[in-house]
N, C-alpha and C positions, 0 to 999 in steps of 0.2 A: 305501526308504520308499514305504507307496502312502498318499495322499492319498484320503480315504473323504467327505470333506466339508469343508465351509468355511462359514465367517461370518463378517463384518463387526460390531465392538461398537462404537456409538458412543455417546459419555458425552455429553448432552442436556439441556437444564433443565427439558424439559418432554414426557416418554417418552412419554405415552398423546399426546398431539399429532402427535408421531412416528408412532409404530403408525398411529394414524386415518390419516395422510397413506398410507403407505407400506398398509394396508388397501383403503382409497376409490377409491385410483386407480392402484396398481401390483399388484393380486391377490394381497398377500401375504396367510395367516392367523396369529393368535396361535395358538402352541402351547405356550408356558409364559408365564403370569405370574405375579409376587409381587407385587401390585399397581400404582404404578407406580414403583416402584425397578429393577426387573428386569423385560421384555419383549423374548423371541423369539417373532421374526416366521422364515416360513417359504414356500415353494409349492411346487407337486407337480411342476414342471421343476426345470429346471440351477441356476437361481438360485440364491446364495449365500444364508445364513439374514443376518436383520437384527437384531442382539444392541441393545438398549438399555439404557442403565443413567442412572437419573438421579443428576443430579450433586445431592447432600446438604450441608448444613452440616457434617457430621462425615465426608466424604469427606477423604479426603490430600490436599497440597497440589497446586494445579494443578503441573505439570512449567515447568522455567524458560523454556519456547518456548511456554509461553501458551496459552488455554481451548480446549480441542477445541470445537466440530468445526472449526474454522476452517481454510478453504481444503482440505476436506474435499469432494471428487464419489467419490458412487456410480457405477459406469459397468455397465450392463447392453445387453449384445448382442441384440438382438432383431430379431423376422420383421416384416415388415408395417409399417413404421414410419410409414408415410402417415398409417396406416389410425388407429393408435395416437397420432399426432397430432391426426388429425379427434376421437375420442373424448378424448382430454384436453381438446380446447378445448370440447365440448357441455358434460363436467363442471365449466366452471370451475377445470381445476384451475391450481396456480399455475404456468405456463410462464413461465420465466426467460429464454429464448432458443429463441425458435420456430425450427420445422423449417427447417435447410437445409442443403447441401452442402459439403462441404470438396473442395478443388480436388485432392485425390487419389482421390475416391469416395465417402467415408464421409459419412451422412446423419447427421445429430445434432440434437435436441434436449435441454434441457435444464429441470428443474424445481426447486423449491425449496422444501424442507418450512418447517414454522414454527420447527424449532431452525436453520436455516440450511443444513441438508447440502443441499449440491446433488448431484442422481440425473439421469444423464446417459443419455439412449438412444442406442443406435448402431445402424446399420446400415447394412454394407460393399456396395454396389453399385460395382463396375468403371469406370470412364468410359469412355465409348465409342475403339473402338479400344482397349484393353489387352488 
């Protein structure tokens, strides 16, 4: 099997909120919509595409563990995460858990769209001495 691509679908109540969020302050672009029922998002690095689909009245029944997205993080590896930091807080945007270190290396911040997915940044620095 060679793996050529990937995406994440999350089912949402409210997709174009989504897009705008994951547009405005994570560089993705729209490259297909059906208005808002159906929105992929996309960008021209490694990133994983961001499938949305809103959830309908004539959608199937939620599954018996309950409404997505719930307890749902995005997690994206990224360069510069300082810097990416300073630019989410000039835009306003919603940071859920400001930037800080985990006692193994890894820098993380964390945001939070308006259907509730939380989009995680990382970035692996060493701690001194490893």
């Amino acid at each position: 099997m060679n793996i050529t691509a990937s995406a994440v679908t999350l089912h949402v109540d409210d997709a174009a909120a989504s897009a705008t969020f994951f547009t405005a302050h994570l560089g993705f672009r729209e490259v297909v919509s059906l208005g808002e029922e159906f929105i992929c998002l996309s960008r021209d690095d490694e990133a994983t595409d961001i499938v949305l689909l809103q959830r309908s009245a004539e959608a199937p029944p939620e599954p018996a563990y309950g409404r997505g997205p719930r307890n749902v993080t995005v997690t994206f590896t990224v360069t510069a995460i300082a810097d990416e930091h300073a630019r989410l807080r000039r835009e306003n945007a919603p940071i859920t858990t400001p930037l800080r270190q985990k006692p193994w290396g890894e820098w993380v911040l964390q945001l939070t769209d308006p259907n509730g997915v939380v989009v995680e940044l990382v970035e692996w620095v060493p701690p001194a001495g490893a």
